[in-house]
N, C-alpha and C positions, 0 to 999 in steps of 0.2 A: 854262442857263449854269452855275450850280452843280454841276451832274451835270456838266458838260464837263469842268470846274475840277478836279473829285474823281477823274475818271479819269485826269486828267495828273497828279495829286498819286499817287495808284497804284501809275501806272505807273513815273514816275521814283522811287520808293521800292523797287518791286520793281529796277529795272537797281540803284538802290547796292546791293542788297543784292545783289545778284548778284554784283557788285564786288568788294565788301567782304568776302564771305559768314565767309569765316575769321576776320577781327577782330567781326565780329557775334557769331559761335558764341564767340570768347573773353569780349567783353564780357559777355554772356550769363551764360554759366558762372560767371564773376568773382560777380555777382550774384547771381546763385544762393549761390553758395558763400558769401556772405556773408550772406544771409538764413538760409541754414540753421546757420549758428556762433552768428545772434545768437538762433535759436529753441533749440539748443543749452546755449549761457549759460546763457538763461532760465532753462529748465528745471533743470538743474543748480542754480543756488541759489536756484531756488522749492524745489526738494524739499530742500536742505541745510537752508534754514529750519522745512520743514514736520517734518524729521524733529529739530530742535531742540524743537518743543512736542508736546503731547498729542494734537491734531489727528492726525497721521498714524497711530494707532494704528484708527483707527475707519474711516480711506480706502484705497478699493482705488486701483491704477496709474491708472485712467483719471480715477478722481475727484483722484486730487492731480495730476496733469496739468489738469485744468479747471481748476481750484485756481489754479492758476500761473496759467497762459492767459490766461484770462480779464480779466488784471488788464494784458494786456499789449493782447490783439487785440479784448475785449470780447464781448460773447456778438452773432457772426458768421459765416456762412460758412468763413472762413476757417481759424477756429478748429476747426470742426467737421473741418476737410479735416486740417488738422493732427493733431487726434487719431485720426483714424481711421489715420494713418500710423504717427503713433508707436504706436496699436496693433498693427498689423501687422508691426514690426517688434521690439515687446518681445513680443511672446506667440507668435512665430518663431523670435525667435533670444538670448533674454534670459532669458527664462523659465524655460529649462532649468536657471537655477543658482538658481534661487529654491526653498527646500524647504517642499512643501507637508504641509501640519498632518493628521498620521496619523488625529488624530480630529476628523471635520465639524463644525463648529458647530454647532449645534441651528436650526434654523428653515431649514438650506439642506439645497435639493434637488436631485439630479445630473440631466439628462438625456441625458447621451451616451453611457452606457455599453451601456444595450440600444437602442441606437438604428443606423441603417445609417451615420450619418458618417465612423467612421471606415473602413468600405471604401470610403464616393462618396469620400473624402480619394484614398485610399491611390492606387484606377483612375485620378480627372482627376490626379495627382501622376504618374502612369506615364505618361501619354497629353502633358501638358505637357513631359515630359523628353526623351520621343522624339520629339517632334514638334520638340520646338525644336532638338535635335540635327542631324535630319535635313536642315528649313527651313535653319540657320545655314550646313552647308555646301552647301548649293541655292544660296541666295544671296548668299554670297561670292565664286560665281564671278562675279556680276553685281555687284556692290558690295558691297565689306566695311562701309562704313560704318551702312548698312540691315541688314545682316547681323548686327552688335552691337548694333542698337538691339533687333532683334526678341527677340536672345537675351537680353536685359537685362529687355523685356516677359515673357519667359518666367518668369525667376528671380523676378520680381515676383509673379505669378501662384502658382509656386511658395512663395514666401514666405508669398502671404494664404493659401493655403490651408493650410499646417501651421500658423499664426498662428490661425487661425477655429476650426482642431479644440481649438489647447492651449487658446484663451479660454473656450469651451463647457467644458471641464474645470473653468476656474481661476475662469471667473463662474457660478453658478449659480442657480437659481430660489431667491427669500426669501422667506420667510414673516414677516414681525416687526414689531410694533408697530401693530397693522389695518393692516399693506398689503400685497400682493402684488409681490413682484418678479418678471416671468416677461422670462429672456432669449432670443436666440439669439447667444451667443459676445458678441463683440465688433460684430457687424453690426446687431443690432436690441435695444429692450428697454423695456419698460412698466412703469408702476409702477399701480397700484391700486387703489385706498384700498376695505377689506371694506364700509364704509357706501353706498359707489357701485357693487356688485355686485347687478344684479337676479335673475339667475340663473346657477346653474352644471348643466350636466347633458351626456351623455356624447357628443362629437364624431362628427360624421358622418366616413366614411373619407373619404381625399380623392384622385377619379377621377382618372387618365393623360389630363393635356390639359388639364383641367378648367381656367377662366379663376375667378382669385382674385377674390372684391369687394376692394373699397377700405376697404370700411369694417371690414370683419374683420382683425386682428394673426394671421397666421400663425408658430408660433415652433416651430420643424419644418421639416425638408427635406420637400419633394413625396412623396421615396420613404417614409416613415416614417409611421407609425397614429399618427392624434392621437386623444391620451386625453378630453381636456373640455373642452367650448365657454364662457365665459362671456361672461353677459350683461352691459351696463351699463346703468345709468340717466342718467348723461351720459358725451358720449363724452371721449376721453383721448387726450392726444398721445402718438404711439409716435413713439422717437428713432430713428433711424436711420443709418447710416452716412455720412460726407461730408455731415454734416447733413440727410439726405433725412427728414424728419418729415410725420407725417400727424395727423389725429384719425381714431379708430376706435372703435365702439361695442362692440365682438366680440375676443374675443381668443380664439384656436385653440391647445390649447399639449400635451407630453407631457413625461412623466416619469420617469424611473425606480422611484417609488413614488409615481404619483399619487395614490392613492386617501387615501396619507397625507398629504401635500401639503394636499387639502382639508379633512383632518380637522382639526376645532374650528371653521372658517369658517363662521358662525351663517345659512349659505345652502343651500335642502335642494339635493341633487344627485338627477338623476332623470331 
């Protein structure tokens, strides 16, 4: 009887919407657009404030965005989904007016420069332009409507991915205070502590096809020679994008000077 009930409840939801379908898509959006002004707000004078004290001198974008957030959505889902936008959208299209500091801090390390990212960028950035090019007048002869949504999915795509190359630039591997920071961009990143390191010694290459464990942090494209595997003696939560978090005992990572990277870490390499 229930199950009867739930399919007539359904079904009459789907015909209003049917009905309806245009004042739906406006409500909709109305709500949207107000969720996004009030995340907006937020942010805006959480960082007015932030940049009033001392505090902001020591955080990067994504840390005084949690900063904010957190105080609004709580450490959630939700929050995690949110920053992983606003990152994809300050380190795509924001970042560019930001001037980065001629000489590196001391204890940061680059990894994108000898790395293949920025041509896997440059080819899926060619292949997403044409393709969505091609697709949007495909089908708009069959519905415009589908036709901007797909080109909208495109520019999005296009977005994460020049956003993921500048992050890997603008975030990079730390070394400071016994812990290790090992990123990848804005998508993934672990932190370390040198006392919970049981070993560090030199990464196996990583085979076409090969299926990743779970319990290993990969922080490296597929295409790319990872430099050194490290061990842990307990395992550690890797953050990840849209809050996808794991624990992992193994962390896979390269460098553009790794070998300096490890140098001083009271753990032999071998």
């Amino acid at each position: 009887m229930k199950k009867f009930v739930i399919l007539i409840l359904l079904v009459l939801s789907l015909l209003l919407f049917r009905t309806y379908f245009k004042e739906v898509v406006w409500i909709v959006l109305v709500l949207e657009s107000c969720i996004v002004m009030y995340i907006i707000f937020t942010i805006i004078k959480g960082v007015i404030y932030l940049n009033r004290t001392s505090e902001q001198e020591s955080l990067g974008f994504t840390e005084k965005m949690r900063t904010v957030l957190e105080k609004k959505f709580g450490k959630s889902i939700l929050l995690e989904f949110v920053l992983t936008e606003l990152n994809v959208f300050y380190y795509s299209l924001f970042v560019w007016f930001i001037k980065k500091a001629v000489v590196k801090p001391q204890g940061e390390f680059s990894y994108h420069r000898n790395s293949e990212m920025k041509t896997f960028i440059i080819v899926f950035s060619i292949l997403i332009i044409g393709e969505g090019i091609l697709f949007h007048f495909l089908l708009q002869k069959w519905n415009v409507i589908i036709a901007w949504i797909f080109t909208v999915v495109n520019i999005y795509g296009l977005l994460y991915l020049v956003g993921f190359y500048n992050s890997a630039k603008y975030l990079p591997h730390v070394k400071k205070d016994g812990k290790l920071t090992i990123r990848l961009g804005f998508q993934s990143s672990i932190e370390v502590e040198w006392d919970n390191i049981k070993q560090i010694k030199p990464a196996k290459e990583i085979e076409l096809g090969m299926k990743m464990p779970k319990n290993i942090y990969y922080s490296l494209l597929k295409l790319d020679t990872p430099h050194y595997e490290i061990s842990l003696k307990e395992p550690v939560e890797l953050r990840g994008a849209y809050g996808i978090n794991k624990k992992v005992d193994k962390v896979v990572f390269r460098a553009d000077k790794p070998d300096k990277m490890i140098e001083g870490i009271n753990i032999p390499a071998y």
